[in-house]
N, C-alpha and C positions, 0 to 999 in steps of 0.2 A: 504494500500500500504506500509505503513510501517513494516510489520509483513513480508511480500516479501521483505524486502526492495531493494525495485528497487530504487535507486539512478541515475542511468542514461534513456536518453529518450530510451534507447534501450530496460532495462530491465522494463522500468511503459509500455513501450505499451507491453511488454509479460506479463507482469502481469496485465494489465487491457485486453487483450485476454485470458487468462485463468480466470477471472472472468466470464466475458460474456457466456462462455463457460457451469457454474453452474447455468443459467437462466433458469429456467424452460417455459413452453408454460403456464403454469398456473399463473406462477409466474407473468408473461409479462401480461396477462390478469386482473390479479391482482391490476397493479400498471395502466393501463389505466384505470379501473373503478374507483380507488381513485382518479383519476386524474379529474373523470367527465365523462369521455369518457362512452361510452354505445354499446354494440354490437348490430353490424348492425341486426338483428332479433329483440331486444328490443327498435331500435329506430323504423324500420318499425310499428310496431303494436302500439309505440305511436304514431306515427303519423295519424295513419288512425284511433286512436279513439278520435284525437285532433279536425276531422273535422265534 
């Protein structure tokens, strides 16, 4: 935010919307698997070989 420098609330929330903006669908997928997170396809089939 500093490199934009958005110094007021008016210009960090257009600069934190033009970030959001460079998020990819992969990208998004990305950071919920590091997170833990697991796609619903890969939780179904552990679960149904947990039982």
């Amino acid at each position: 935010m500093r490199r934009v420098g958005a110094r007021t609330p008016e210009r960090l929330q257009e600069a934190i919307g033009e970030a959001l903006l460079t998020i990819t669908a992969q990208d998004a997928f990305g950071w919920f698997i590091h997170c833990g997170y697991r796609s619903p396809s890969s939780s179904a089939s552990n679960e149904e070989g947990e039982r």
